[in-house]
DOGU-523840 format. One line per 10 residues: number of its first residue (from 1); for each residue x, y, z of N, C-alpha, C. Coordinates in steps of 0.02 Angstrom, whole numbers, plus 50000, padded with zeros to 5 digits. Atoms other than C-alpha are relative to their C-alpha. Example, Ala and Ser with C-alpha at 12.3 -4.5 7.8 and 13.67 -1.06 7.14 Angstrom:
# DOGU-523840
1> 50045 49941 50000 50615 49775 50390 50045 50060 50000; 49958 49941 49997 50684 49947 50357 49961 50055 50037
END
This chain:
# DOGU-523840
1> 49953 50034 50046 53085 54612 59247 49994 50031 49931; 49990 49974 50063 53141 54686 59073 49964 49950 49955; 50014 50037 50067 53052 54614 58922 50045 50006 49954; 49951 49998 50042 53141 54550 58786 49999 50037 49967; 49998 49948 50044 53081 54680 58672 50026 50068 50048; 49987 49931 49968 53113 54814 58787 50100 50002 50000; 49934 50014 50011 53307 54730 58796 50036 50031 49953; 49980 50023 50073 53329 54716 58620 49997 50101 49975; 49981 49942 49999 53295 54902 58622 50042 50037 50010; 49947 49963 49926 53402 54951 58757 50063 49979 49961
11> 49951 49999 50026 53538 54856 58668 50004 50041 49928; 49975 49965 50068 53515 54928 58487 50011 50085 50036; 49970 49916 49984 53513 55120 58561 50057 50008 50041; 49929 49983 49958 53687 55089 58661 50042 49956 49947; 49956 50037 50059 53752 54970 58502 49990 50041 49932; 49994 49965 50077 53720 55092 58346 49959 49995 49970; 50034 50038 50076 53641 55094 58182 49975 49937 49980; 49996 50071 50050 53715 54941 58121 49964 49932 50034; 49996 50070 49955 53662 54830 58260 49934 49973 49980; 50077 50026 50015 53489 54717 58202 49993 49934 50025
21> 50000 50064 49989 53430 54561 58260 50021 49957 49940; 49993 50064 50034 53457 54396 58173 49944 50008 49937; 50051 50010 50049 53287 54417 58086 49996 50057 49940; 49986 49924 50054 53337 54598 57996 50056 50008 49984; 49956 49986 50002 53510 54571 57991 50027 49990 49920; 49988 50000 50049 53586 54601 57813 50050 49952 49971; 49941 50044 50030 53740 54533 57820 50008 49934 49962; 49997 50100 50006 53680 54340 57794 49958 50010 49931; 50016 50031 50075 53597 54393 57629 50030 50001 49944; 49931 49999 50033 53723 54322 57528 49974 50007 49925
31> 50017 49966 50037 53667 54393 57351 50078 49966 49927; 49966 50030 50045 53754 54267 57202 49986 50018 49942; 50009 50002 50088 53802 54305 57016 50025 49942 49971; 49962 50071 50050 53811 54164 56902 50037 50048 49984; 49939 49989 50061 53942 54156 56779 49962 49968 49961; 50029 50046 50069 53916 54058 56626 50010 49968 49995; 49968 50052 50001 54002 53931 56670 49946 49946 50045; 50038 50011 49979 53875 53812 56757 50039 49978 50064; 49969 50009 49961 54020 53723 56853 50041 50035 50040; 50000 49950 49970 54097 53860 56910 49940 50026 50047
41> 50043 50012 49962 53952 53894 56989 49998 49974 50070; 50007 50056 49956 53942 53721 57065 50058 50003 50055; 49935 49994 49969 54121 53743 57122 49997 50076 50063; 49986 49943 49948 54095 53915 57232 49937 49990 50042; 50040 50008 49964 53929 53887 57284 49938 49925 50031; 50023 50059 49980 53853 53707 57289 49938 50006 49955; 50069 50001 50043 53721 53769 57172 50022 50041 49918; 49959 49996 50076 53735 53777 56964 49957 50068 49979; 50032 49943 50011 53624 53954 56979 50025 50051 50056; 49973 49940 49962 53741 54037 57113 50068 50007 49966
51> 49952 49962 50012 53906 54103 57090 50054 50031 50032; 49952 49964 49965 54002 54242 57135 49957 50044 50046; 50010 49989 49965 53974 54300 57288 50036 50059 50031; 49972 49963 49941 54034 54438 57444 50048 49969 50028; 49936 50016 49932 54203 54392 57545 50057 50005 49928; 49934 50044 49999 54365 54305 57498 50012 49962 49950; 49975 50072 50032 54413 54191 57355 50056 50003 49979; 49904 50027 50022 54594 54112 57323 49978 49955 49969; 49960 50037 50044 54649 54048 57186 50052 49977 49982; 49906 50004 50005 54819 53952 57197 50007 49928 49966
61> 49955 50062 50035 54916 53826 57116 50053 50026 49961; 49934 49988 50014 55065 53823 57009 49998 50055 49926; 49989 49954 50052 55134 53922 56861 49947 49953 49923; 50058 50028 50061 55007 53908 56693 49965 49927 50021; 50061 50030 49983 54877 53833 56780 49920 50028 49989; 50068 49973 50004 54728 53952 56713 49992 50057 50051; 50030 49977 49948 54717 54044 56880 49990 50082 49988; 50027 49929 50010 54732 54226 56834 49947 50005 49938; 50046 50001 50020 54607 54178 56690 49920 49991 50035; 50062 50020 49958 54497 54094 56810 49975 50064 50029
71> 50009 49938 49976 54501 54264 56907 49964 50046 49973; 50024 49935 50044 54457 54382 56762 49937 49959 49956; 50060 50003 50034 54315 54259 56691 49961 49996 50075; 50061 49987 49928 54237 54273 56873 49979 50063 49998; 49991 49944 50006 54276 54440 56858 49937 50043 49935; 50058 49978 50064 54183 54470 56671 49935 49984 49998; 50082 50017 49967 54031 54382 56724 49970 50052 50050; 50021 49969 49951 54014 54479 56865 49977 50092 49971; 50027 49930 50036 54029 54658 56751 49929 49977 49950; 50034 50017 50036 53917 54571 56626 49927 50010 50048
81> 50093 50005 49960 53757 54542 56763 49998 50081 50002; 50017 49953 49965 53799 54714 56822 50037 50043 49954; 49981 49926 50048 53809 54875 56695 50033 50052 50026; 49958 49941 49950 53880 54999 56820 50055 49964 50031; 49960 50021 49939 53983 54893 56912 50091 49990 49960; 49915 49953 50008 54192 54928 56902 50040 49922 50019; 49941 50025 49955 54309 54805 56938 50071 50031 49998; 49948 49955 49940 54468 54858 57031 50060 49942 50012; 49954 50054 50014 54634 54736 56964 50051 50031 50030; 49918 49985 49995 54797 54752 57070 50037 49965 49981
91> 49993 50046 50025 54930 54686 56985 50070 50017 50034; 49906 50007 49991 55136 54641 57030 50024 49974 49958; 49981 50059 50055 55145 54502 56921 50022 49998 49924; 50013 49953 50071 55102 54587 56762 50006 49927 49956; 50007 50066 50062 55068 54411 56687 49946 50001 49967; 50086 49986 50052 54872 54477 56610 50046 50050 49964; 50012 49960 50081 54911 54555 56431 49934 50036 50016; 50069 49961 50022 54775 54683 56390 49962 49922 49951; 50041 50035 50067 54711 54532 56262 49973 49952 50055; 50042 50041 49961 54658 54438 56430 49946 50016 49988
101> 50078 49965 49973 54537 54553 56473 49956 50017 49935; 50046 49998 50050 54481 54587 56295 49973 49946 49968; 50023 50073 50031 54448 54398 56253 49961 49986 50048; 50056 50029 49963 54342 54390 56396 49954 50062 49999; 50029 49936 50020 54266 54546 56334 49964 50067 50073; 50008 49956 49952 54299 54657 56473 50004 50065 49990; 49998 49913 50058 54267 54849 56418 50046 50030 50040; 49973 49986 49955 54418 54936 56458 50008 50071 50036; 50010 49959 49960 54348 55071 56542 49947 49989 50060; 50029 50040 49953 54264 54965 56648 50042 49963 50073
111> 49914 50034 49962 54436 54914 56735 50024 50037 50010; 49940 49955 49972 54539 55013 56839 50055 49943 50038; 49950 50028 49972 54706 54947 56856 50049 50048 50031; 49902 49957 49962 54862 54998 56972 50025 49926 50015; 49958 50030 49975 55004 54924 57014 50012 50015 50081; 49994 49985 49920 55070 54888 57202 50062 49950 49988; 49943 50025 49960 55246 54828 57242 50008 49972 50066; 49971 50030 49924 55249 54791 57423 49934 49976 50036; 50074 50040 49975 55104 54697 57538 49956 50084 50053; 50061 49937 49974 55089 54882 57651 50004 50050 49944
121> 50036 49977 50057 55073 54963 57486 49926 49991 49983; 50059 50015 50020 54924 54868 57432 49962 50003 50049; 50044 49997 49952 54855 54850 57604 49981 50070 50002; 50019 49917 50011 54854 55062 57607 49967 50000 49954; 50055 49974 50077 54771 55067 57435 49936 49969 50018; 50071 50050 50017 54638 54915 57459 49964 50037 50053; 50051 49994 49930 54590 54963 57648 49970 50088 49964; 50010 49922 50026 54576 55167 57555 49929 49985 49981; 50071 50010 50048 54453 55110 57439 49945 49955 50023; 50051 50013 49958 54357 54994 57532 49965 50022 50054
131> 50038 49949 49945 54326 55103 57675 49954 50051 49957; 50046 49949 50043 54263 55237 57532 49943 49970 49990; 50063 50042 50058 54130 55092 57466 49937 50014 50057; 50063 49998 49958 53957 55068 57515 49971 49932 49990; 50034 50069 50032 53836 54903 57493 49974 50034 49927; 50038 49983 50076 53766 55017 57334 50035 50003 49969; 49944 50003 50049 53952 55022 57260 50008 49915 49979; 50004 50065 50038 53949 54879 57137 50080 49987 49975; 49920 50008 50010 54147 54815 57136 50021 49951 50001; 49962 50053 49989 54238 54675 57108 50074 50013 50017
141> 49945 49968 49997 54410 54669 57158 50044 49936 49988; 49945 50029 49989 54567 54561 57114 50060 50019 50003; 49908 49979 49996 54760 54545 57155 50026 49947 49988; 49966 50046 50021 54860 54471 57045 50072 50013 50008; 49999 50065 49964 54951 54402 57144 50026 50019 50081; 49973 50015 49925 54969 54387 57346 50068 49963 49996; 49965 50056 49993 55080 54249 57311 50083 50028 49990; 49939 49980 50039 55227 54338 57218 50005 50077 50028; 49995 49946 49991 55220 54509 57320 50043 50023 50052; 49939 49972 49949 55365 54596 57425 49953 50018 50053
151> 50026 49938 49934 55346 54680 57603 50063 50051 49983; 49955 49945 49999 55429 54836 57621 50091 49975 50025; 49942 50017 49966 55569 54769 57735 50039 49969 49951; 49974 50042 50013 55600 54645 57613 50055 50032 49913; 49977 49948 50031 55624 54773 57476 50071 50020 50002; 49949 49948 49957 55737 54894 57585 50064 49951 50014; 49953 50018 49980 55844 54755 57624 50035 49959 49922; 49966 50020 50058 55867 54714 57445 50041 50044 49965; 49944 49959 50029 55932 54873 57408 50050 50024 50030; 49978 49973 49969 56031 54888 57549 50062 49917 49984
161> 49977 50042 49989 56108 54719 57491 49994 49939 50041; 50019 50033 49927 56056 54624 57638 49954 49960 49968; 50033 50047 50022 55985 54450 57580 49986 49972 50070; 50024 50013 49960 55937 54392 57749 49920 49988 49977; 50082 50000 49990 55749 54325 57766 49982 50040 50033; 50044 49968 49957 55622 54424 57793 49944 49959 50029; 50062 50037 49977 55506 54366 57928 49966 50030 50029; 50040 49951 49979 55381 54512 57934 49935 49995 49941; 50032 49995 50055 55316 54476 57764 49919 49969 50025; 50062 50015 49998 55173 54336 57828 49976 50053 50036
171> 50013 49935 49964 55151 54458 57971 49942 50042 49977; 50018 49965 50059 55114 54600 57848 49938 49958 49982; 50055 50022 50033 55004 54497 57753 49932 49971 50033; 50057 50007 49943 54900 54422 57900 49961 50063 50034; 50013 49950 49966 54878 54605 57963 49937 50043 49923; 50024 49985 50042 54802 54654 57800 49929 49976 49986; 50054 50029 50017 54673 54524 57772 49942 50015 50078; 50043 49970 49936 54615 54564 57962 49960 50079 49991; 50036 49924 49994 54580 54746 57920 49965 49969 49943; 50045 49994 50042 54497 54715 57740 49940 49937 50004
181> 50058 50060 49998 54397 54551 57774 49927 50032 50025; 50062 49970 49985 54246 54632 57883 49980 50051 49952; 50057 49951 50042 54229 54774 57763 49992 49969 49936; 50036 50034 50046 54199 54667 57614 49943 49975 49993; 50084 50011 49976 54046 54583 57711 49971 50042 49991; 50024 49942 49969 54003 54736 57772 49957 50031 49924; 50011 49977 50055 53996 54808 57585 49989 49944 49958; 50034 50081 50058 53939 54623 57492 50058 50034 49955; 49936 50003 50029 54130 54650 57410 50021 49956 49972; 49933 50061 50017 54206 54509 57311 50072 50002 49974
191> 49906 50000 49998 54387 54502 57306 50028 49896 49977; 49961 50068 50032 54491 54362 57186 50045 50003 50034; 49902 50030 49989 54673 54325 57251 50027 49953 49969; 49950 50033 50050 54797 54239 57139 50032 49973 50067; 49965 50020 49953 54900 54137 57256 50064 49950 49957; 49939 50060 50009 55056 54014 57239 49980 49945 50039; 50031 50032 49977 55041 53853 57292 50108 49965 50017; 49947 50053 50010 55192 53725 57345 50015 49952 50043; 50013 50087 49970 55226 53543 57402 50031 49978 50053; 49964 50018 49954 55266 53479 57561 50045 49947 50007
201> 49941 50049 49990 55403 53365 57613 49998 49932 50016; 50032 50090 49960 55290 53217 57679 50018 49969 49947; 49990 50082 50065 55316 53032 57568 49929 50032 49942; 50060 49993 50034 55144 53085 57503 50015 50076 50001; 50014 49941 49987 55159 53261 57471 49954 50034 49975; 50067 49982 50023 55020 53380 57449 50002 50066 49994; 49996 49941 50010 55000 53556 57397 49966 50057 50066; 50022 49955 49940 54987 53704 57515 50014 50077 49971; 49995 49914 50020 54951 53885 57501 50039 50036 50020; 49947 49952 49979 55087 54013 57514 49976 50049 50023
211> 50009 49941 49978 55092 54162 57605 49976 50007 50089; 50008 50031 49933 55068 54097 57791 49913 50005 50019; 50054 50004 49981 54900 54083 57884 49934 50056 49962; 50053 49941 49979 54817 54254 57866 49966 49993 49932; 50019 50007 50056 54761 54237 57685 49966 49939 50009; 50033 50058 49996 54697 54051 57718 49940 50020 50041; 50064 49975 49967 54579 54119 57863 49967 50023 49981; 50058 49964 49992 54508 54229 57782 49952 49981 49943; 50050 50027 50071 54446 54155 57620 49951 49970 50022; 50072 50027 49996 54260 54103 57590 50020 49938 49963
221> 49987 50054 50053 54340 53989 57455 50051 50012 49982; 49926 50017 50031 54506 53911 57412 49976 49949 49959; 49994 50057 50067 54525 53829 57247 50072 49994 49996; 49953 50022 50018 54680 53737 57211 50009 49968 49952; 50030 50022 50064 54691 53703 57032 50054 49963 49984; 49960 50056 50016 54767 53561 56959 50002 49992 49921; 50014 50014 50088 54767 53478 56766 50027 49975 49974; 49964 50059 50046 54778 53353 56652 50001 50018 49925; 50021 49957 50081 54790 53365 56468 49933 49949 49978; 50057 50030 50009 54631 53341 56365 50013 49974 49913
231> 50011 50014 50071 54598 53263 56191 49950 49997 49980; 50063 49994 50004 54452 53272 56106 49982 49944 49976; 50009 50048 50019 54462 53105 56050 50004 49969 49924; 49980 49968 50093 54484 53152 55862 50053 49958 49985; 49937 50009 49994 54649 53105 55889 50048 49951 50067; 49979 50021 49932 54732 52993 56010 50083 50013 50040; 49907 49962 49989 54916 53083 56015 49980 50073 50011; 49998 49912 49988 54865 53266 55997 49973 50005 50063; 50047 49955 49948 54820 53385 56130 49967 50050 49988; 50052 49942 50048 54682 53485 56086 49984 50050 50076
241> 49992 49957 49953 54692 53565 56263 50011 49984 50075; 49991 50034 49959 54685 53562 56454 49941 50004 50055; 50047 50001 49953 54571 53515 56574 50031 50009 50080; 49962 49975 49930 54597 53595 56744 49951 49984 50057; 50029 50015 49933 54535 53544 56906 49999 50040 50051; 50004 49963 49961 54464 53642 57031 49989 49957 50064; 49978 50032 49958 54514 53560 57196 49968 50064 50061; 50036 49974 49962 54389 53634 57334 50027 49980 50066; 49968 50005 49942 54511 53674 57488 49969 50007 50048; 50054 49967 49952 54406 53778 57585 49934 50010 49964
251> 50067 49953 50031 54214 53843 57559 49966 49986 50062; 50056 49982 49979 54077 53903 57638 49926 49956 49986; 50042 50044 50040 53962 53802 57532 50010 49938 49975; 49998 50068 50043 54046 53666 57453 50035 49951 50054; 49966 50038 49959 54130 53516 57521 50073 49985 49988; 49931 50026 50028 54293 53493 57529 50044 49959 49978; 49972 50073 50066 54414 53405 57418 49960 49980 49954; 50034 49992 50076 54270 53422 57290 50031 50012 49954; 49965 49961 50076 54346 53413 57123 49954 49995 49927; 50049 49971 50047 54278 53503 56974 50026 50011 49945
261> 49958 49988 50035 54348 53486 56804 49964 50038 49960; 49985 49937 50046 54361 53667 56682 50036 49966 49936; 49967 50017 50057 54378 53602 56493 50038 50076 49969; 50011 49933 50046 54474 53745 56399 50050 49962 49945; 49975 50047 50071 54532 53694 56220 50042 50063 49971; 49989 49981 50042 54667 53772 56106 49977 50053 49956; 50031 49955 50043 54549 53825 55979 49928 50001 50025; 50064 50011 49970 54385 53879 56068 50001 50032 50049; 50015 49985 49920 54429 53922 56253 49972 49958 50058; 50056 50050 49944 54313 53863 56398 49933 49988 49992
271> 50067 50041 49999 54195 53741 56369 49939 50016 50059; 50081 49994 49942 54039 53818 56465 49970 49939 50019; 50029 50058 49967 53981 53641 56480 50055 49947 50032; 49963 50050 49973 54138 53576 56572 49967 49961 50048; 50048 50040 49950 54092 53440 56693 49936 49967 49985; 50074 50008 49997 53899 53439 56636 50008 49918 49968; 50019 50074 50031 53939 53269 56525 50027 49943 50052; 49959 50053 49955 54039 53184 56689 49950 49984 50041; 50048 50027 49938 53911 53213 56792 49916 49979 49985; 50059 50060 50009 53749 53161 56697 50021 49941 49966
281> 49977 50090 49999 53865 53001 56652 49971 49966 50053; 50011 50010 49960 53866 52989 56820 49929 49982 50034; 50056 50022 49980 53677 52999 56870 49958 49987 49972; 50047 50052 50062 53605 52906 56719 49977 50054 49972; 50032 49960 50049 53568 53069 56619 50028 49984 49937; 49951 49996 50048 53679 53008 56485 50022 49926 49997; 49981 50060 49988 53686 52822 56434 50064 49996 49937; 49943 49985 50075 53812 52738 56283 49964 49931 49987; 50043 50060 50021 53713 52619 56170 50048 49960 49996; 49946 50039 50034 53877 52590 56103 50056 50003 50008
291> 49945 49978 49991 54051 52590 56103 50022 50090 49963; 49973 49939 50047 54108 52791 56035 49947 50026 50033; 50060 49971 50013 53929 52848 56063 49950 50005 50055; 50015 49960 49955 53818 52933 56166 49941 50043 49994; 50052 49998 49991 53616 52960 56205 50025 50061 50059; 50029 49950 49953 53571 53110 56314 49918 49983 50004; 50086 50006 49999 53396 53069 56396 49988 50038 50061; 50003 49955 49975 53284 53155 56490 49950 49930 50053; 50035 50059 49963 53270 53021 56651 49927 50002 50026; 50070 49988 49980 53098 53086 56706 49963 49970 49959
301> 50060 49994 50053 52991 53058 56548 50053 49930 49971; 49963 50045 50033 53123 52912 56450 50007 50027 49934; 49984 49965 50074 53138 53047 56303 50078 49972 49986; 49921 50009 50049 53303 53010 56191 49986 50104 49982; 50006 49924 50029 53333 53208 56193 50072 50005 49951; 49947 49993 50072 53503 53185 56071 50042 49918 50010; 50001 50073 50017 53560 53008 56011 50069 50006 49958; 49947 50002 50049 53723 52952 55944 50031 50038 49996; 49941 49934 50007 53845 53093 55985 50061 49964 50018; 49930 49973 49976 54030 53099 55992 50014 50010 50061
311> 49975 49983 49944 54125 53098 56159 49986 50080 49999; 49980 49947 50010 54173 53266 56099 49924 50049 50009; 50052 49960 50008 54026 53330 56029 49929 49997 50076; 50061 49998 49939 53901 53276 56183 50049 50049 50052; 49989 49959 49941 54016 53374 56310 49990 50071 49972; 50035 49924 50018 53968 53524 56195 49932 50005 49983; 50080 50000 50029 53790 53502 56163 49967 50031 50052; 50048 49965 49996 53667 53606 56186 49963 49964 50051; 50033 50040 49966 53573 53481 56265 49991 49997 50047; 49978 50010 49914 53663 53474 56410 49959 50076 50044
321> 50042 49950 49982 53561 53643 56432 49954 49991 50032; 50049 50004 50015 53415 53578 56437 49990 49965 50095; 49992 50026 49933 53456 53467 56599 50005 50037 50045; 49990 49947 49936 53503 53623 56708 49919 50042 50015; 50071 49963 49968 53301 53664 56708 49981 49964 50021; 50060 50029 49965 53259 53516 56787 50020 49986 50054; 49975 50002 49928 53268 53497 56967 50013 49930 50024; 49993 50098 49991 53267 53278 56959 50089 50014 50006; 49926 50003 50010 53454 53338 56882 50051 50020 50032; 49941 49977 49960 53514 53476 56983 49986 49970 50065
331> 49992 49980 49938 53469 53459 57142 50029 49942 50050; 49939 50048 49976 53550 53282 57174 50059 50017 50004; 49954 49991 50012 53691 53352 57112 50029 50047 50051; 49997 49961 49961 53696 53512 57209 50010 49968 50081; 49996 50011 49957 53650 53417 57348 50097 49945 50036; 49918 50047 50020 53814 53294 57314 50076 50061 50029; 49942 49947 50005 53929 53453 57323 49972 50046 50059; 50008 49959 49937 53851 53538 57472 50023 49982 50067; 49968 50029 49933 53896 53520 57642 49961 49948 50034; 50043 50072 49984 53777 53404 57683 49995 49944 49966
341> 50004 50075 50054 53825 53281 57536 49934 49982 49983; 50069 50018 50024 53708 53184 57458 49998 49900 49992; 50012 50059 49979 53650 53011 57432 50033 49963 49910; 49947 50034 50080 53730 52987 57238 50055 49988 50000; 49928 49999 49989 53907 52945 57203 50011 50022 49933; 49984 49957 50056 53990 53053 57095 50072 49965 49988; 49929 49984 50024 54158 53024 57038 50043 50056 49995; 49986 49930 49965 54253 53176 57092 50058 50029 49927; 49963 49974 50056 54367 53203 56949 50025 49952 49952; 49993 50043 50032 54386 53043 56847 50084 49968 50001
351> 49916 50032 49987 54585 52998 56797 50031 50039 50035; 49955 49945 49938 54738 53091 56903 50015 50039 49957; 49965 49936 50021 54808 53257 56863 50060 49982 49979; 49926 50009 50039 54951 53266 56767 50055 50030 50056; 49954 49930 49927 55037 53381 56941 49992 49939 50048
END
């Protein structure tokens, strides 16, 4: 009778190189960059020290919803950890200004952009360059936008006059994500997608991703972003900006229908500590002596670590720093947003979206 080791032989010298057991196999070491965002984070991976990751992520919802920002600050984090590393923007849309990428201080020789018109356009270019990569090529990649992109046919029949539907386009686009999905693993690749989003016809209707199946399969993570307006409280008429919700369709890590609110303000941008003041409301890191006002403590020890803040000012404090080193804080939390839930109750996004 064959021993298992003798098997396990027999199969790797008639399976290749690549072939390794379970216990050497590379693929599963999934290798996360924060961002700076802590919730962000929380939102892709279930943990406020992972990040951006290898595969798939969509980003859809409607017009000026953040999403091609969201894209390019995943994106700038990701050049930021990594000094060599390139990202690789296709665009159709042409809705990023150069002043995106320079407000999120992306160097612009750090960015190679092209354009792509049609879905087997881009599929020829992406599958080109991903077949070239290696796991030692450090790349990010987005396309702005899947959502808004021709097929050839659909083109050809526009200049031929011929308004008929095209129904080759999902097709096309399902055939695409089949060839580039394995070599992104393959090469620990992350790839953004911009998507469209739009509402079904039920009494209750609910948002759905455009572009038919093949793009939904293959994502590691769908966000569907939503948003209300924010005030800073200063004021009870102005809008000092908007808070956007990250609506966790799909993941790998998180749970779904997790929602994750992204402060970005007017004058300022994105609040790096979005979320952090909802959710130690939530698990007693953060009491209110008073009406307006607002203690940050540190529940382990009964320290008063900042006393008497501002709505405003506590969702920017420093403070809230201080909580992401202790594990009493995250790891309820984490655990709350993982697939295994947790035993706290969070409040998932507080009032409704303005959408």
């Amino acid at each position: 009778m064959t021993s298992r080791k003798e098997l396990i032989e027999k199969i790797k010298k008639t399976g290749g190189k690549s072939i390794q057991t379970l216990k050497d196999s590379t693929l599963f070491n999934i290798e996360f960059t924060p961002t700076t965002i802590p919730a962000m984070n929380l939102a892709m991976s279930a943990r406020f020290d992972g990040g951006i990751m290898q595969g798939h992520t969509m980003i859809a919802g409607p017009s000026k919803h953040f999403k091609s920002m969201f894209a390019l600050t995943l994106a700038a984090d990701y050049l930021k950890a990594r000094p060599d590393a390139v990202l690789l923007f296709y665009i159709n849309e042409f809705g990023t200004p150069k002043k995106y990428f320079e407000s999120l201080g992306i160097d612009d020789e750090q960015a190679l952009v092209e354009p792509v018109e049609t879905v087997e356009e881009l599929t020829h270019k992406l599958a080109n360059q991903l077949q070239n990569f290696t796991k030692e090529d450090e790349v990010i990649v987005v396309i702005d936008s899947i959502g808004n992109i021709a097929s050839k046919k659909e083109l050809e029949d526009a200049l031929k006059g011929d308004d008929k539907q095209d129904m080759t386009r999902a097709k096309k686009m399902k055939a695409m994500f089949r060839i580039i999905t394995p070599m992104l693993t393959t090469r620990s690749i992350p790839l953004i997608t911009i998507n469209h989003t739009y509402k079904t016809l039920e009494m209750f209707s609910k948002d759905v991703v455009s572009g038919g199946t093949g793009s939904y399969y293959s994502a590691d993570n769908i966000w569907i972003v939503g948003r209300r307006q924010y005030k800073d409280k200063k004021s009870d008429t102005e809008i000092s900006g908007w808070e956007f919700i990250i609506n966790v369709e799909k993941s790998r890590y998180v749970r779904e229908k997790a929602k994750i609110p992204i402060t970005v303000e007017f004058n300022g941008g994105i609040n790096k500590r979005s979320g952090l003041f909802d959710l130690a409301m939530a698990t007693g890191w953060i009491e209110k002596p008073k009406q307006g006002y607002y203690n940050i403590i540190d529940k382990t020890t009964g320290e008063v670590l900042a006393e008497n803040l501002r709505e405003a000012d506590a969702k920017k404090s420093e403070v809230l720093d201080v909580l992401l080193t202790k594990k009493e804080f995250t790891k309820p939390i984490e655990d709350y947003y993982g697939l295994g839930g947790g035993s706290i109750d969070i409040p998932d996004s507080g009032v409704e979206e303005d959408d």
